[in-house]
Phi, psi and omega in degrees: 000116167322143165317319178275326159289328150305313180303332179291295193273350141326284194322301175321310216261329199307319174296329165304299183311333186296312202275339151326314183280327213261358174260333187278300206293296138126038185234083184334298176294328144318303196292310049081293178311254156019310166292298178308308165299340170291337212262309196306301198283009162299323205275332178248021178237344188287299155352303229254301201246015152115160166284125184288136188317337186226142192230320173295307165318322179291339142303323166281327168268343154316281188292346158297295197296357186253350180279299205289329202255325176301305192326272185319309152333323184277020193038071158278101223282169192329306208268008184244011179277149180293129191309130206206342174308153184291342207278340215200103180273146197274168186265030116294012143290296183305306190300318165277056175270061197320355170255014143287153205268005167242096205252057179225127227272330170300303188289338183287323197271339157292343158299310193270308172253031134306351170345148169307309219295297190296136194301144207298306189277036181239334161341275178306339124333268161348282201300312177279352182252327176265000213233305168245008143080034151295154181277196177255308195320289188310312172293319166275004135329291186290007192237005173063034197223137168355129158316305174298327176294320189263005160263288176352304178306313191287306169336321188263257166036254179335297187313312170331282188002270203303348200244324169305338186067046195286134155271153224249343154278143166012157185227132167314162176295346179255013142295335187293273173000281195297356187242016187274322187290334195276335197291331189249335150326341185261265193351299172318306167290321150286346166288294218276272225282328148322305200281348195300341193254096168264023169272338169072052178211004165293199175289319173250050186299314201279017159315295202323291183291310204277343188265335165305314182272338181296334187296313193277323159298281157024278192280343166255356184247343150217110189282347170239065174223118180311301199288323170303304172315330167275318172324303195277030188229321178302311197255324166320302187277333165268015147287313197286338175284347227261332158273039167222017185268349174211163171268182197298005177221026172081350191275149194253147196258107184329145196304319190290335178252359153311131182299116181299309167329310189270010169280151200260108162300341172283350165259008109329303170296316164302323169277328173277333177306343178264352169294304177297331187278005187271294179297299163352279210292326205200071183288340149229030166285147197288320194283341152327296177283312255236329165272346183272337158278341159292319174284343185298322180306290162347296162317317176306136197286316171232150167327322214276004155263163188269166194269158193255063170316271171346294184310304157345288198287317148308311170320307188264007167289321204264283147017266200317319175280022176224325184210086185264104179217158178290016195271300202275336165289337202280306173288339176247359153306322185299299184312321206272304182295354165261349177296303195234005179117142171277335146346274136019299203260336175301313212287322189274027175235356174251353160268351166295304187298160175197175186305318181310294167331317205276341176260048160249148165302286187331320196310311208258023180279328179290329201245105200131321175273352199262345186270338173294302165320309189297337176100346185266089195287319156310323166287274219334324176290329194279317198293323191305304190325302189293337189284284166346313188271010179255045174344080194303189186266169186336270193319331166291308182323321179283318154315333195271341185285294184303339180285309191293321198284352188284325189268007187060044154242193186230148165241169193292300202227125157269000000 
């Protein structure tokens, strides 16, 4: 098994296995610990003797026993062992209970550590570093905020746990309604790291389909809530986008230049059904618009219509006024410069930037296309340059490479 097919079935498996360990044990950091080392001896005993027919079981009895062997090292007394009796059922047991009342084993642990007692901008964090097995690296990409800030976070998060006695079971149905927002804040971010690979072959491709189905559970277990029906209205309609992101050699095809023909339209219809009940419920909420800027893509039939940059571009005007973060100014620079110029768009990215921005891709892929247009083909060679060493995934790689050759420049590798 290839390094990146491990890293695939480590990612599937880590959140069952995390929130297993972390139930039984009632220790966070065990359970984290624990894994990760079971994951190192897969990586040196799978190679030798083969890969095991359930490779997550073989991983859960690994890291018990190496979580059960830790215990014991720490002389832990009687009454601190993890509850294992037959008298009590543990908590992989519990989590395959068909009478819970959530039934899909991610989404029930996204519930669970989404808890109150941890501070609101640390949730969702918490939840993408033990539950999908995001890196700290990956996640304060995705929230733009210091690496050290965001280890900081998680430390006190876990501590918050460990010291409130946060229980570790299921949260009633009428509990839900306060976790709801850190719950789709996961979903979202983990959605989003999937789709950044358009190609579906990373580490968290299999984000895509599985968060896609989480949405849609969602929306049945709390049926009057706007922001779930636009998240599944969100990822449905950019799924739905999802044969037509690359071409025949694999390079990925900007959103504005895709055949609208190849989009699955029955998951078009779906995503807009789930979009009208979103403007129902919660008719100016950002994830409304935010689902509402995908249809606008969507609606389209053909190339040969033009693209509805304007409309785009109103969407993310109404947008600001609901959610002004550099995620959504960043997105509607893109909308502003076919709207108004790529000028335009220089000035609302050079007021933008910051150290974070800059070691983002999007950032500096947007502001490289917009410096090309713009004539200044050399910032435009550096910026392609900078985008190429933060090392996106193929398929973008290969559009950002065919862009920089456009402009006669070169990089060490294609």
């Amino acid at each position: 098994m290839s390094g990146q097919a491990l890293e695939r079935v480590f990612g599937a498996a880590s959140g069952r296995i995390i929130g297993a360990l972390a139930g039984r044990f009632r220790n966070l950091d065990l359970a984290e610990d624990a894994f990760a080392e079971a994951c190192s001896r897969a990586v040196e005993v799978w190679p030798e003797r083969g890969t095991p027919n359930d490779p997550t079981a073989w991983l859960y009895r690994v890291a018990d026993r190496i979580a059960v062997d830790a215990l014991r090292r720490a002389r832990t007394r009687r009454h601190d062992l993890p509850l294992t009796l037959a008298d009590e059922a543990n908590a992989e047991q519990a989590m395959i209970d068909d009478s819970n009342l959530i039934p899909d084993d991610r989404l029930r642990l996204i519930f669970i550590c989404c808890h109150p007692a941890v501070a609101p901008e640390a949730r969702a964090a918490l939840t993408l570093r033990l539950v999908c097995g995001l890196t700290v690296t990956e996640i304060a990409r995705a929230f733009l905020i210091a690496e050290p800030t965001l280890a900081q976070r998680l430390v006190r998060a876990k501590r918050k746990i460990a010291d409130a006695g946060v229980p570790f079971g299921l949260p009633r149905p009428d509990l839900w309604p306060e976790r709801m927002e850190a719950v789709l804040s996961t979903i979202e971010v983990a959605y989003a790291k999937a789709h950044e690979d358009a190609a579906g072959t990373g580490r968290h491709g299999g984000f895509a389909l599985e968060m896609l189905q989480l949405t849609k559970l969602l929306v049945e277990l709390v049926a009057d809530s706007g922001d779930a029906y636009a998240l599944a209205a969100t990822i449905c309609l950019a799924e739905a986008r999802r044969p037509a992101r690359l071409d025949a050699g694999g390079m990925m095809i900007p959103l504005s230049e895709q055949d609208p023909t190849r989009w699955r339209q029955e998951l078009i219809r779906e995503g807009a059904g789930f979009l009208s009940q979103a403007e129902h419920l919660k008719p100016s909420g950002a994830r409304t618009l935010q689902a509402g800027l995908h249809f606008a893509w969507c609606a389209r039939k053909s190339l040969d219509e033009p693209a509805p940059w304007p409309r785009v571009l109103n969407l993310y005007d109404r947008l600001l006024a609901v959610r002004d973060d550099p995620i959504v100014r960043l997105n509607r620079a893109v909308a502003l410069s076919q709207v108004q110029g790529p000028q335009a768009a220089l000035a609302e990215l050079a007021a933008l930037e910051n150290e974070q921005l800059a070691q983002f891709a999007p950032f500096q892929a947007v502001r490289a296309d917009c410096l090309a247009r713009a004539g200044r083909l050399e910032d435009a060679r550096r910026a392609y340059l900078a985008v190429l060493a933060l090392e996106p995934p193929p398929a973008e790689r290969l559009w950002l490479v065919r862009e920089l050759q456009r402009l006669g420049g070169r990089c060490a590798e294609t």
